[in-house]
PDB file of N, CA, C and O in Angstrom:
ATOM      1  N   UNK A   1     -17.019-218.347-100.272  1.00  0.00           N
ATOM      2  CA  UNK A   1     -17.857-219.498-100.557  1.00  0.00           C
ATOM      3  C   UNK A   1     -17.957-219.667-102.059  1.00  0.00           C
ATOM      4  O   UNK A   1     -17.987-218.605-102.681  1.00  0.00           O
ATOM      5  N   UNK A   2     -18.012-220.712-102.726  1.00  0.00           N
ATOM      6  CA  UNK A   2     -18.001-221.134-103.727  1.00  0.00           C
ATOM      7  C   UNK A   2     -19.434-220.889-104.166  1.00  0.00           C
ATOM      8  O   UNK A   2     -20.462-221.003-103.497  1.00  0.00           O
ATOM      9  N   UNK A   3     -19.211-220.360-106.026  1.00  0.00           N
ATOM     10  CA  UNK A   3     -20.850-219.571-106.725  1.00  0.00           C
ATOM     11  C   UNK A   3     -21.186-218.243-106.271  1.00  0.00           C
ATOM     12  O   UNK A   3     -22.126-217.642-106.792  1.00  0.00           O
ATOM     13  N   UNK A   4     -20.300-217.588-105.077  1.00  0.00           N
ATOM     14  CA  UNK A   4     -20.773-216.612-104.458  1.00  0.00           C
ATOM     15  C   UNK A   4     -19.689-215.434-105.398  1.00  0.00           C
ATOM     16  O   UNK A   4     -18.471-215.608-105.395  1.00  0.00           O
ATOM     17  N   UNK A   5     -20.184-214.537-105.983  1.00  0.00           N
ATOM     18  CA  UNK A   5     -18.931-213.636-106.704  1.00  0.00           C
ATOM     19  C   UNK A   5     -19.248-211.676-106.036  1.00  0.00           C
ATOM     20  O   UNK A   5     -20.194-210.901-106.178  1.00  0.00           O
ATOM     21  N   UNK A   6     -18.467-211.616-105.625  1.00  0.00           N
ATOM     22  CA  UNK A   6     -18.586-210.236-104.702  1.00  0.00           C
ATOM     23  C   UNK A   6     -18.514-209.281-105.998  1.00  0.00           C
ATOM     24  O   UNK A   6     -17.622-209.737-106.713  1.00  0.00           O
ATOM     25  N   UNK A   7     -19.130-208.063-106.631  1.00  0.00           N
ATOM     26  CA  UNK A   7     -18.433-207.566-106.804  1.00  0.00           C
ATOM     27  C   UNK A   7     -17.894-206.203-106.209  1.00  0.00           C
ATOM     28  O   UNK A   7     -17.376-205.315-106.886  1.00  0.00           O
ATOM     29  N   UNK A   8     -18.062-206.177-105.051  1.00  0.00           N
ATOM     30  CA  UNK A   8     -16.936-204.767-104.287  1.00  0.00           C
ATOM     31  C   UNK A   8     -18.308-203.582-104.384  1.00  0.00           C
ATOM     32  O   UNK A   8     -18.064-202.390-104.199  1.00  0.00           O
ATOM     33  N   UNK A   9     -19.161-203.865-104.565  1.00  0.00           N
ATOM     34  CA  UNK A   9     -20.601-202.595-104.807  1.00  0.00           C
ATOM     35  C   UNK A   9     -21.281-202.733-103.487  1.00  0.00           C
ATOM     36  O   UNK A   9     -21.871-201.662-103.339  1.00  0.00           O
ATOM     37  N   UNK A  10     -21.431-203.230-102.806  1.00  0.00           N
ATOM     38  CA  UNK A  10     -22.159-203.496-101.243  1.00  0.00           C
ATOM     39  C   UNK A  10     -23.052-204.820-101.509  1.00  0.00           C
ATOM     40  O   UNK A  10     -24.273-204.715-101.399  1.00  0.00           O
ATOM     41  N   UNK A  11     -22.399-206.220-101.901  1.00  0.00           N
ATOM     42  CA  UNK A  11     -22.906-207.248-101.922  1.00  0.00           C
ATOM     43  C   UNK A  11     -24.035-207.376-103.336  1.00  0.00           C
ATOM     44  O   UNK A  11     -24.991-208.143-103.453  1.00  0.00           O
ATOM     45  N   UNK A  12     -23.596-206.473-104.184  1.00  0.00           N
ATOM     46  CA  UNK A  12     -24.750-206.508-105.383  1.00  0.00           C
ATOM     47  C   UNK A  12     -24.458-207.927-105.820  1.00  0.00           C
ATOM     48  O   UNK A  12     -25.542-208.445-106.090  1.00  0.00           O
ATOM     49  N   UNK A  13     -23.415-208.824-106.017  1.00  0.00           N
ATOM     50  CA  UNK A  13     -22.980-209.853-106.242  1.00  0.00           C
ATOM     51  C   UNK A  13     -23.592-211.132-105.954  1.00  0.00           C
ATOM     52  O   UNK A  13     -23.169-212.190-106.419  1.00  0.00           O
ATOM     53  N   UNK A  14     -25.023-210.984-104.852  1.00  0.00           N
ATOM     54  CA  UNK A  14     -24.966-211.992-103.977  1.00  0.00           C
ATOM     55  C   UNK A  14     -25.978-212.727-104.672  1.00  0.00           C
ATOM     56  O   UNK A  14     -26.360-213.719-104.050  1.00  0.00           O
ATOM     57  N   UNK A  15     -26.501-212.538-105.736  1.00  0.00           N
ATOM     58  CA  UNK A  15     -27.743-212.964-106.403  1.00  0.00           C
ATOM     59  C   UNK A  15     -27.356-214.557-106.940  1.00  0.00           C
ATOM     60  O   UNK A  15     -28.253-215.385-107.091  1.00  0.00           O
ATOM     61  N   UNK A  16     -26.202-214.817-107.154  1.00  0.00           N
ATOM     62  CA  UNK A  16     -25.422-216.474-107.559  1.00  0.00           C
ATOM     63  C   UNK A  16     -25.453-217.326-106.321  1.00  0.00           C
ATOM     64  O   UNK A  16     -25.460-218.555-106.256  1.00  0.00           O
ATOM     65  N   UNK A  17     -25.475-216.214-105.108  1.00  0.00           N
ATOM     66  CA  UNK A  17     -25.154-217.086-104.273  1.00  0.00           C
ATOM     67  C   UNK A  17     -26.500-217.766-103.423  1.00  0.00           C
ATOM     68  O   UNK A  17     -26.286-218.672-102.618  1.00  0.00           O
ATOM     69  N   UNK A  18     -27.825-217.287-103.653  1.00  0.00           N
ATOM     70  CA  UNK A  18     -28.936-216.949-103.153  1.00  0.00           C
ATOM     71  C   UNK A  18     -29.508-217.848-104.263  1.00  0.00           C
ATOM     72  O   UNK A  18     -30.506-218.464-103.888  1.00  0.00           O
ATOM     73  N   UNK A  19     -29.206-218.038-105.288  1.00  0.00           N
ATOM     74  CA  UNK A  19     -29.330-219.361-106.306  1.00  0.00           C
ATOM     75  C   UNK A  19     -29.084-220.755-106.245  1.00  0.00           C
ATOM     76  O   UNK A  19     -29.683-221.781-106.565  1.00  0.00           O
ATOM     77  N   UNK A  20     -27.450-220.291-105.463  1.00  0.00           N
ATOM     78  CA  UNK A  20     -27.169-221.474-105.210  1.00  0.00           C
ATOM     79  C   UNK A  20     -27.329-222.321-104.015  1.00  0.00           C
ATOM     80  O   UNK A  20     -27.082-223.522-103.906  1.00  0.00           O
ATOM     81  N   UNK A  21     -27.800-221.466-103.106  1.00  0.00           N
ATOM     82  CA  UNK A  21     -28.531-221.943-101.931  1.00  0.00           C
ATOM     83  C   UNK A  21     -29.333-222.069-102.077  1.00  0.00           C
ATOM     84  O   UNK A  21     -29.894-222.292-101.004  1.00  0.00           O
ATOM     85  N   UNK A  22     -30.203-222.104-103.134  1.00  0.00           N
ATOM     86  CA  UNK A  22     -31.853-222.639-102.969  1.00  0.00           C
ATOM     87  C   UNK A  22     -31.773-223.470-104.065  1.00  0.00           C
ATOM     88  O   UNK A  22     -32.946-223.804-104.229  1.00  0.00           O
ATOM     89  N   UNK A  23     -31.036-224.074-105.018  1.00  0.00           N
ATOM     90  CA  UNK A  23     -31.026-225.016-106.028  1.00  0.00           C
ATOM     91  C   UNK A  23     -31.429-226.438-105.370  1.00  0.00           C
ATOM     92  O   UNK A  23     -31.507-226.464-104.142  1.00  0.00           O
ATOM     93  N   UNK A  24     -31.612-227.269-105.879  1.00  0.00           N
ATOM     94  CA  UNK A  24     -31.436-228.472-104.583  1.00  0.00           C
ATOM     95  C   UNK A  24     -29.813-229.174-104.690  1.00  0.00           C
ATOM     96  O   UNK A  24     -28.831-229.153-105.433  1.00  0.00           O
ATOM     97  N   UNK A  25     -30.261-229.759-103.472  1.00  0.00           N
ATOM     98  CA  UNK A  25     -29.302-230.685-102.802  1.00  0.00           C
ATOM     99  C   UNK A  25     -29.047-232.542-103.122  1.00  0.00           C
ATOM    100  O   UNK A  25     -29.863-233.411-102.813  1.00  0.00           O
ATOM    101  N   UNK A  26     -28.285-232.675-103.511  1.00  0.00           N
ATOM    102  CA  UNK A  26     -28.109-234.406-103.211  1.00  0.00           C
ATOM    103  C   UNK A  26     -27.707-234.710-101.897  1.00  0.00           C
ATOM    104  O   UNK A  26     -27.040-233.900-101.253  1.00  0.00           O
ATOM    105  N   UNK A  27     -28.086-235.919-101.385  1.00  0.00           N
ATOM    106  CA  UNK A  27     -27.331-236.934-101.012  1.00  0.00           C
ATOM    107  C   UNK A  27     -26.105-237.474-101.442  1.00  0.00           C
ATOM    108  O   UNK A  27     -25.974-237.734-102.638  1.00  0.00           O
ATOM    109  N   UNK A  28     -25.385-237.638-100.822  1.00  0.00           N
ATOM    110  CA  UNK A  28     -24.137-239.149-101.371  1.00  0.00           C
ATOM    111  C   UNK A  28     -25.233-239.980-102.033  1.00  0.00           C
ATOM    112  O   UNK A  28     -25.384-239.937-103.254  1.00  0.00           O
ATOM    113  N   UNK A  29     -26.162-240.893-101.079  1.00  0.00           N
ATOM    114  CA  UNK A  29     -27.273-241.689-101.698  1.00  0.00           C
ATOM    115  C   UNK A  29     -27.835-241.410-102.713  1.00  0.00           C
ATOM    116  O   UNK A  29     -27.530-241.942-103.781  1.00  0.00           O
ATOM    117  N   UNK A  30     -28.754-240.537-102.598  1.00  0.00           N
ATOM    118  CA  UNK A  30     -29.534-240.195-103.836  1.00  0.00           C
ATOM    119  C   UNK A  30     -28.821-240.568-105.254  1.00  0.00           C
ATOM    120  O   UNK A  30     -29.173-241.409-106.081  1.00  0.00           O
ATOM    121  N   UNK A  31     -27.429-239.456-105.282  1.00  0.00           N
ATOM    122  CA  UNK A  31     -26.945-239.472-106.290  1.00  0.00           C
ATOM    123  C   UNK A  31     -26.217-241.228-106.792  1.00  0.00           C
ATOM    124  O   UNK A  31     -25.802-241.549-107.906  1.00  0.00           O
ATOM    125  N   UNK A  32     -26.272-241.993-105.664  1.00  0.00           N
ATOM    126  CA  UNK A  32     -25.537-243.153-105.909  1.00  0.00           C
ATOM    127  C   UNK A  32     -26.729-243.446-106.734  1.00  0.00           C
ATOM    128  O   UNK A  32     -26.470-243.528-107.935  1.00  0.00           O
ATOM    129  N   UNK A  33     -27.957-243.625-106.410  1.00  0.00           N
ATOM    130  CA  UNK A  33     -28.972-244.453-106.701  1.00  0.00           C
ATOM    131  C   UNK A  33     -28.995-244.009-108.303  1.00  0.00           C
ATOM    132  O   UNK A  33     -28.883-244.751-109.279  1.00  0.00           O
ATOM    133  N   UNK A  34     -29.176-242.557-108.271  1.00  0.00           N
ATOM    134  CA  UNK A  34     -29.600-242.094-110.064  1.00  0.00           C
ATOM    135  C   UNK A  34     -28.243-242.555-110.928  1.00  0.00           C
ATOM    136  O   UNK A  34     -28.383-243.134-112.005  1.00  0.00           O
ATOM    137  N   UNK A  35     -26.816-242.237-110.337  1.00  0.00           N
ATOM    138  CA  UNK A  35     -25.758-242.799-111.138  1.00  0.00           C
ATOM    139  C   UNK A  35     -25.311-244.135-111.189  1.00  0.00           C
ATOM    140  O   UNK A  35     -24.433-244.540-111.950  1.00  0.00           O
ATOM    141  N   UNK A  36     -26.321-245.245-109.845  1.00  0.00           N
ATOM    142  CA  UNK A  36     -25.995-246.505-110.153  1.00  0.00           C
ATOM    143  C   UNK A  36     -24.356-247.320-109.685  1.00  0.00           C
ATOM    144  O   UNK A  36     -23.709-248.282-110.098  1.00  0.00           O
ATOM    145  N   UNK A  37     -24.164-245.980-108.292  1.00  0.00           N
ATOM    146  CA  UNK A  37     -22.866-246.511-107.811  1.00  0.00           C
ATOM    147  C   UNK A  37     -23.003-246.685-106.330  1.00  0.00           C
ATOM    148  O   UNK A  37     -24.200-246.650-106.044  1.00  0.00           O
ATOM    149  N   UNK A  38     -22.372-246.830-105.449  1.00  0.00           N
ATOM    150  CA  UNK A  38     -22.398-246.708-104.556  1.00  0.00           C
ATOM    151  C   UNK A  38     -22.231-245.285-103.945  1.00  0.00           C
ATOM    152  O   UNK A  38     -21.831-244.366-104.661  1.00  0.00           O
ATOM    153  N   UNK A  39     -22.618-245.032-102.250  1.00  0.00           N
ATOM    154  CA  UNK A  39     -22.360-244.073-101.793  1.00  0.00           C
ATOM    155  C   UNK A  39     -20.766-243.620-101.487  1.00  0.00           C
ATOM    156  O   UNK A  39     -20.295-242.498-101.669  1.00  0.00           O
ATOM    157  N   UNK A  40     -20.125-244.717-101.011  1.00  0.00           N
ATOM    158  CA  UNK A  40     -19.527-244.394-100.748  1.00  0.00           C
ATOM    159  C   UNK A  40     -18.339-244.063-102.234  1.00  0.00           C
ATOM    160  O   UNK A  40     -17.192-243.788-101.882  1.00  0.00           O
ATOM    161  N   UNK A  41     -18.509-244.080-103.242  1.00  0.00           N
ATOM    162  CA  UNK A  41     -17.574-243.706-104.478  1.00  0.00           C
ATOM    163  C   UNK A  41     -18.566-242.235-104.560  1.00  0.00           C
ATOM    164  O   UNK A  41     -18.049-241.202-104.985  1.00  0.00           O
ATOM    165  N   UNK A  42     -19.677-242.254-104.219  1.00  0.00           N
ATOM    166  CA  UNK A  42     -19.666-240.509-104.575  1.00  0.00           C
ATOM    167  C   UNK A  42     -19.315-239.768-103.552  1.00  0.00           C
ATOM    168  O   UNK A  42     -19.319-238.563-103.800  1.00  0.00           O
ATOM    169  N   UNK A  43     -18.940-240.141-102.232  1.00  0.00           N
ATOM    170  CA  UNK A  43     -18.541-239.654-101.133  1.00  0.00           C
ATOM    171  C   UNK A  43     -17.090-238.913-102.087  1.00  0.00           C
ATOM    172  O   UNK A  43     -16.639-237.772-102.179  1.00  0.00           O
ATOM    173  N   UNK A  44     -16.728-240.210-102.660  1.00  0.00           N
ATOM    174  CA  UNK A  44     -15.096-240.007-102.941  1.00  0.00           C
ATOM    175  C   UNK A  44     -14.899-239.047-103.949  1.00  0.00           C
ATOM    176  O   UNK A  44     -14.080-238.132-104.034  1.00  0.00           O
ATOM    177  N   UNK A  45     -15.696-239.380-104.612  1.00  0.00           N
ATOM    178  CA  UNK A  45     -15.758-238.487-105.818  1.00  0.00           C
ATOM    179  C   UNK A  45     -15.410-236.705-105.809  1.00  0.00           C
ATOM    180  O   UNK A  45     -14.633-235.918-106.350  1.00  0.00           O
ATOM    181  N   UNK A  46     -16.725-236.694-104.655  1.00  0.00           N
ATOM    182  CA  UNK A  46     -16.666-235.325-104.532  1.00  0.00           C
ATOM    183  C   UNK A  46     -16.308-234.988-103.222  1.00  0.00           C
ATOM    184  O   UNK A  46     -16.994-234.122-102.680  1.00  0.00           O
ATOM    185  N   UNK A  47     -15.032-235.673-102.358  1.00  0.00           N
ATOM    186  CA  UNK A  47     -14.457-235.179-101.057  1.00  0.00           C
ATOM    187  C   UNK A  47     -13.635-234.038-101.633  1.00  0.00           C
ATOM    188  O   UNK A  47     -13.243-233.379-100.671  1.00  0.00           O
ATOM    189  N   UNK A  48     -13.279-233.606-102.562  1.00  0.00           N
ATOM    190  CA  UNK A  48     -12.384-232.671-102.998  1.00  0.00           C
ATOM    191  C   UNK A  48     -12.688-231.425-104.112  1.00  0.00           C
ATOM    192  O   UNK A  48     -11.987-230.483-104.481  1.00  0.00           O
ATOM    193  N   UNK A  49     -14.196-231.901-104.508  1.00  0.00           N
ATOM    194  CA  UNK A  49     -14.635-230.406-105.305  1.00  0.00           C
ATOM    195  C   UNK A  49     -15.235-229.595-104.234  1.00  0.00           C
ATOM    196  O   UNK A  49     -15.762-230.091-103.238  1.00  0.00           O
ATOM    197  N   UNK A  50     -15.156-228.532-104.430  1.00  0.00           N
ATOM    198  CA  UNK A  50     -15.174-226.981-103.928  1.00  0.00           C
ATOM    199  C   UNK A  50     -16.833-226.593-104.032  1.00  0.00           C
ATOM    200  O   UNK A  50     -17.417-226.765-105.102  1.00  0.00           O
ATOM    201  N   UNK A  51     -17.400-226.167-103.085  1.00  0.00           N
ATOM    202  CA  UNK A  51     -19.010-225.438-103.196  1.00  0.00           C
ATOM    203  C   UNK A  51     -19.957-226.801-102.559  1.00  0.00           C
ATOM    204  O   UNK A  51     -21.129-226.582-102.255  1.00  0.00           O
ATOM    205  N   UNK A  52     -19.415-228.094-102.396  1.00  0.00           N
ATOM    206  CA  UNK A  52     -19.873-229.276-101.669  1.00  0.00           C
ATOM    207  C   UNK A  52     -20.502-228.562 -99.929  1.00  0.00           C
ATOM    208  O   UNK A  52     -19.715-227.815 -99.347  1.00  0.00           O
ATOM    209  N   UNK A  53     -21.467-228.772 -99.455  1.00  0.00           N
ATOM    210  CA  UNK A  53     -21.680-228.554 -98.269  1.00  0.00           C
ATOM    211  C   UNK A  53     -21.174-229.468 -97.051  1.00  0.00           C
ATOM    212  O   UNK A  53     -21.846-230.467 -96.796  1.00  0.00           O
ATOM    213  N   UNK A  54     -20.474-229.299 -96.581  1.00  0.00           N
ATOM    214  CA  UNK A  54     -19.786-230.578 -95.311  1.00  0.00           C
ATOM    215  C   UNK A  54     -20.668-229.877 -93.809  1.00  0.00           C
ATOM    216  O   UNK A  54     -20.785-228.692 -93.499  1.00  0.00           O
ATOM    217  N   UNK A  55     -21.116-230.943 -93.190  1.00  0.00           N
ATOM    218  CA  UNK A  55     -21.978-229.937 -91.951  1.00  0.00           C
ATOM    219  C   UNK A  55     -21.288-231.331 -90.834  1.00  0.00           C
ATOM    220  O   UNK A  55     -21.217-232.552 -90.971  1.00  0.00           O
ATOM    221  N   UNK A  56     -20.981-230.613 -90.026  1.00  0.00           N
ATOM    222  CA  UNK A  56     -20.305-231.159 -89.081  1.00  0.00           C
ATOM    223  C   UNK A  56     -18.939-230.998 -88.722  1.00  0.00           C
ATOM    224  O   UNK A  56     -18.214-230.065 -89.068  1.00  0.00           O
ATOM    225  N   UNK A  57     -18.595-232.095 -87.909  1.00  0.00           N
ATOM    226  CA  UNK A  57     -17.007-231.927 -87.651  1.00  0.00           C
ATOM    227  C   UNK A  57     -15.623-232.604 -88.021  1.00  0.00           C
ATOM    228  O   UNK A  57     -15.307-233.755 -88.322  1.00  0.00           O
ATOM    229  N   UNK A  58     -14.988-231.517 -87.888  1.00  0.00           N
ATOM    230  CA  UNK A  58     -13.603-232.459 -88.428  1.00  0.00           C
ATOM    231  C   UNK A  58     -12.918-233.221 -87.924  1.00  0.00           C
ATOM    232  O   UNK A  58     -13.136-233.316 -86.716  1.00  0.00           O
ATOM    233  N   UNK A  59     -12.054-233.920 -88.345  1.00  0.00           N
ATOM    234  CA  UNK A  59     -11.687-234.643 -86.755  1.00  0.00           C
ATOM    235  C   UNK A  59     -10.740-234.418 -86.129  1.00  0.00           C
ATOM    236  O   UNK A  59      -9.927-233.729 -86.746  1.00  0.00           O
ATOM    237  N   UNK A  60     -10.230-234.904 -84.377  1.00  0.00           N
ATOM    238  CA  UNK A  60     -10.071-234.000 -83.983  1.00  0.00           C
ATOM    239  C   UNK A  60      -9.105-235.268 -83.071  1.00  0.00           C
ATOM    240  O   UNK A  60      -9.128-236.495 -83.160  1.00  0.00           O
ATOM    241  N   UNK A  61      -8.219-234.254 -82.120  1.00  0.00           N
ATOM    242  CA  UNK A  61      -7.323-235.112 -80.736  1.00  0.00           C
ATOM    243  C   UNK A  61      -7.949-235.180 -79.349  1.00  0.00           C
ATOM    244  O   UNK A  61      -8.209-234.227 -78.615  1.00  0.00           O
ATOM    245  N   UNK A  62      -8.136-236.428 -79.133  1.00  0.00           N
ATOM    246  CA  UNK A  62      -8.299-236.497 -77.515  1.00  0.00           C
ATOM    247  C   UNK A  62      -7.739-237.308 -77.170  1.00  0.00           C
ATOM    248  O   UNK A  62      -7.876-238.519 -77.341  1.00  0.00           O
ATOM    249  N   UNK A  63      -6.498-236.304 -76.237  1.00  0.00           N
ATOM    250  CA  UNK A  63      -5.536-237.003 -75.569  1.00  0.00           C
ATOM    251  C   UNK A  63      -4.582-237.656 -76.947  1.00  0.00           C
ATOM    252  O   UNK A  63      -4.209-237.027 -77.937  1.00  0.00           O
ATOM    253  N   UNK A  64      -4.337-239.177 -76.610  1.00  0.00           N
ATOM    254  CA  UNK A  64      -3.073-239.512 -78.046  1.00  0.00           C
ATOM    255  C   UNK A  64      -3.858-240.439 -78.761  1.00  0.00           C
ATOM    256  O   UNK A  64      -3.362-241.390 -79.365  1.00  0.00           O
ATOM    257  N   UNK A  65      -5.476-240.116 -78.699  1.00  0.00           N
ATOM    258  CA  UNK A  65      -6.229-240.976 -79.615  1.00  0.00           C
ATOM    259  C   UNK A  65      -6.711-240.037 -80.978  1.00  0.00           C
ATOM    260  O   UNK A  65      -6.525-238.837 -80.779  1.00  0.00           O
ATOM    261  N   UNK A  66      -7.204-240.313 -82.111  1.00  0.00           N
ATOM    262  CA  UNK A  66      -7.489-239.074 -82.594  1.00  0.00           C
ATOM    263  C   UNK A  66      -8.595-240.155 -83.048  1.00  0.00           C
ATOM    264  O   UNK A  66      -8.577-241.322 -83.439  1.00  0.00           O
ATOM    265  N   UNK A  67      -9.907-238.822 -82.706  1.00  0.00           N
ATOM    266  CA  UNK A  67     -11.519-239.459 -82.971  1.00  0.00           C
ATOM    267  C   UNK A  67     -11.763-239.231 -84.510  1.00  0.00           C
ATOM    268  O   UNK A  67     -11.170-238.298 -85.050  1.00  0.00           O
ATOM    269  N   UNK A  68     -12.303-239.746 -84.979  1.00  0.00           N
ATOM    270  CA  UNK A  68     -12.278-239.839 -86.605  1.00  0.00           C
ATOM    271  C   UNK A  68     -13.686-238.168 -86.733  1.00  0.00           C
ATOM    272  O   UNK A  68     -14.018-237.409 -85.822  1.00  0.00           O
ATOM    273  N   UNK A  69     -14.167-238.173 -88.268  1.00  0.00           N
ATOM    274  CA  UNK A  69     -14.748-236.890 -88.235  1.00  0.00           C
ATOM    275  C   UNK A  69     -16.095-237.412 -88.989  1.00  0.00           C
ATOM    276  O   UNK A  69     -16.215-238.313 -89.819  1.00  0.00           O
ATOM    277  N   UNK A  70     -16.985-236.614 -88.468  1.00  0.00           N
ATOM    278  CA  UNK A  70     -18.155-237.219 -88.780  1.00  0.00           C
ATOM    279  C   UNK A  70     -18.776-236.033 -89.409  1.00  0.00           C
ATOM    280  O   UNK A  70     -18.914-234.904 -88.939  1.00  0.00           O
ATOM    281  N   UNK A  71     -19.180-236.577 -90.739  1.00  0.00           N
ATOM    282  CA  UNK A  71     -19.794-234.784 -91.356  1.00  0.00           C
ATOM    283  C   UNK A  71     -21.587-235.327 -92.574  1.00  0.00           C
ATOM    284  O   UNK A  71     -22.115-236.427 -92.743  1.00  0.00           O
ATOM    285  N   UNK A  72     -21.773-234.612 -92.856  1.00  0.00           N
ATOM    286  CA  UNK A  72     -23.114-234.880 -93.464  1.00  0.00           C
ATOM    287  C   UNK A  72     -22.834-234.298 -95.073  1.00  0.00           C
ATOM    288  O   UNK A  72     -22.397-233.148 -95.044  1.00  0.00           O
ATOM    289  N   UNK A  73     -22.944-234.675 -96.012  1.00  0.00           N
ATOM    290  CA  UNK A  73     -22.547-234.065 -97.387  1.00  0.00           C
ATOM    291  C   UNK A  73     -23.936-233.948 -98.097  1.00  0.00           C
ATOM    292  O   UNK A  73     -24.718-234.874 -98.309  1.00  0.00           O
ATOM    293  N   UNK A  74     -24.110-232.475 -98.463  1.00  0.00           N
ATOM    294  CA  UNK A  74     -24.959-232.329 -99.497  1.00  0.00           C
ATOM    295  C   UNK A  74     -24.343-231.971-101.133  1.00  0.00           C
ATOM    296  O   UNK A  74     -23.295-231.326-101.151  1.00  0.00           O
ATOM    297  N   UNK A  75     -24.671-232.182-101.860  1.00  0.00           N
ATOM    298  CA  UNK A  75     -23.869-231.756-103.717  1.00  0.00           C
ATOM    299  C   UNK A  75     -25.016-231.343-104.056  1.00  0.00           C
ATOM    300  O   UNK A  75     -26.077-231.959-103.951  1.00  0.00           O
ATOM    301  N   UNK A  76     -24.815-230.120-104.540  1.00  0.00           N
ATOM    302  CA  UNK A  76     -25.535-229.241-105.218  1.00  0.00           C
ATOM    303  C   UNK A  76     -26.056-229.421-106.485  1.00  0.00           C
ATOM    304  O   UNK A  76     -25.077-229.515-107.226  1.00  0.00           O
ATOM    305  N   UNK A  77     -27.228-229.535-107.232  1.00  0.00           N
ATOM    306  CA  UNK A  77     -27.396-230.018-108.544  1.00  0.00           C
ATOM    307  C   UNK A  77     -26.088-229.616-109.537  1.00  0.00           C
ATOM    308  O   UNK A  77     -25.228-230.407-109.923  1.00  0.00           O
ATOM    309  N   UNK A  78     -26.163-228.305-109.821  1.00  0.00           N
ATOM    310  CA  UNK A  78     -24.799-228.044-110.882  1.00  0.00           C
ATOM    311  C   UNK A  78     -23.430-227.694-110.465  1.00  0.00           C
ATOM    312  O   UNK A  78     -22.774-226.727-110.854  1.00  0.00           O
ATOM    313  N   UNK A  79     -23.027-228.756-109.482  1.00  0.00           N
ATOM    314  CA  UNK A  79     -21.793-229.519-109.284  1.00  0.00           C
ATOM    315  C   UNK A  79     -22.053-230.842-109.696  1.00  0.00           C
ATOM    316  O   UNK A  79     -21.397-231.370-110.595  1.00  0.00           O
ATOM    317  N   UNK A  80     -23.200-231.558-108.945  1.00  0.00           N
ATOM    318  CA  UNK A  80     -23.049-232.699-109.558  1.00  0.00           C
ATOM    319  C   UNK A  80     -23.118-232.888-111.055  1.00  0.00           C
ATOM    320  O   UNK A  80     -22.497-233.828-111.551  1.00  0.00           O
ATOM    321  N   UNK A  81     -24.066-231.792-112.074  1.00  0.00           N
ATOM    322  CA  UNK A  81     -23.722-231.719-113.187  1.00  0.00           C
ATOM    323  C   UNK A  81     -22.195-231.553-113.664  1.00  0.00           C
ATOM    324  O   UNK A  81     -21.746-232.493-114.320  1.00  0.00           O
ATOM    325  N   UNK A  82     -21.649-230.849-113.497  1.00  0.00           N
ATOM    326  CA  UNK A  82     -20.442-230.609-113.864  1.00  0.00           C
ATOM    327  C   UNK A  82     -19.872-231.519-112.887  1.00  0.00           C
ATOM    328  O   UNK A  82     -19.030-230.749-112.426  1.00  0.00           O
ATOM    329  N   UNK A  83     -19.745-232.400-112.355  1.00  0.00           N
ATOM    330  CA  UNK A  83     -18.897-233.644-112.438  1.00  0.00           C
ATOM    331  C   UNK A  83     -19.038-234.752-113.518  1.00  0.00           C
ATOM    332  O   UNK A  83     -18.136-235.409-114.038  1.00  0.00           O
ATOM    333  N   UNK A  84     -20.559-234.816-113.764  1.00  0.00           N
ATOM    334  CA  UNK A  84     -20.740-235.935-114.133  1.00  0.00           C
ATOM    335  C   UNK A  84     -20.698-235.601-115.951  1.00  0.00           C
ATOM    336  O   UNK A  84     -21.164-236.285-116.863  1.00  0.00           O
ATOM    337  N   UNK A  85     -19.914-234.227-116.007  1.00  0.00           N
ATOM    338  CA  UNK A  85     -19.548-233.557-117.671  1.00  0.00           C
ATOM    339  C   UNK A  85     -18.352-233.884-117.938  1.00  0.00           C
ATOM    340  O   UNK A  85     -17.794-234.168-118.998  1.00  0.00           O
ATOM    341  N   UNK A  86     -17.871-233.794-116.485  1.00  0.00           N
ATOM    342  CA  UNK A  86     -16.345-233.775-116.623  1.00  0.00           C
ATOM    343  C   UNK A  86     -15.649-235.532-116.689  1.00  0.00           C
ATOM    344  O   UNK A  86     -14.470-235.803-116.918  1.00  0.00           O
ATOM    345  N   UNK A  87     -17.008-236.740-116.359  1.00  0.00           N
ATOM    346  CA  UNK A  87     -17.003-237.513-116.407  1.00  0.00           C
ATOM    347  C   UNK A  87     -17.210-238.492-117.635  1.00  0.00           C
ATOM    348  O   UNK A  87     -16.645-239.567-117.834  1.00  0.00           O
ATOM    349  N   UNK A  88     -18.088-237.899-118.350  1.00  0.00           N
ATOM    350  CA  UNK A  88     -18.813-238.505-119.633  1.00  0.00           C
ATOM    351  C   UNK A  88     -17.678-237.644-120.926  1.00  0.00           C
ATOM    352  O   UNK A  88     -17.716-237.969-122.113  1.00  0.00           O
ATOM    353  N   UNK A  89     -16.963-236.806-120.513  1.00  0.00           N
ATOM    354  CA  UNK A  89     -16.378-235.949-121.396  1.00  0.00           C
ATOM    355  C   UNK A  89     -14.971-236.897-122.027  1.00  0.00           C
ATOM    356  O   UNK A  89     -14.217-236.400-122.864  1.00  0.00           O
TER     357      UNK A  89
END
């Protein structure tokens, strides 16, 4: 999992990760509203950075139809920081 750094001692490592699960969370929304874009461009934005929470499912085959995937996205405050560094930069 992404923020999570093991180091090989019996989970002494886990203190980043216990951070980063309790930091808060965005919305797609939220963050549209404070950056003034739409949801669906921060959907896009961040379909491909790493440590993003996706809750749900992927999509999938039934039969020779394939059902699309329906998932819920949370962005973590310092991802969305460090996008929006890597943006203004």
């Amino acid at each position: 999992m992404a923020g999570q750094t093991d180091t090989g001692e019996g989970g002494k490592g886990n203190l980043s990760s216990i951070a980063f699960a309790t930091e808060q969370h965005y919305t797609p929304q939220q963050l549209a509203k404070l950056w003034s874009l739409s949801a669906t461009k921060i959907r896009r934005m961040f379909e491909n950075e790493s440590g993003i929470l996706r809750i749900g499912e992927p999509s999938r085959r039934q039969g020779r139809t394939l059902k699309r995937s329906y998932y819920t996205m949370r962005i973590p405050a310092s991802i969305a920081a460090r996008v929006y560094t890597k943006l203004t930069a």
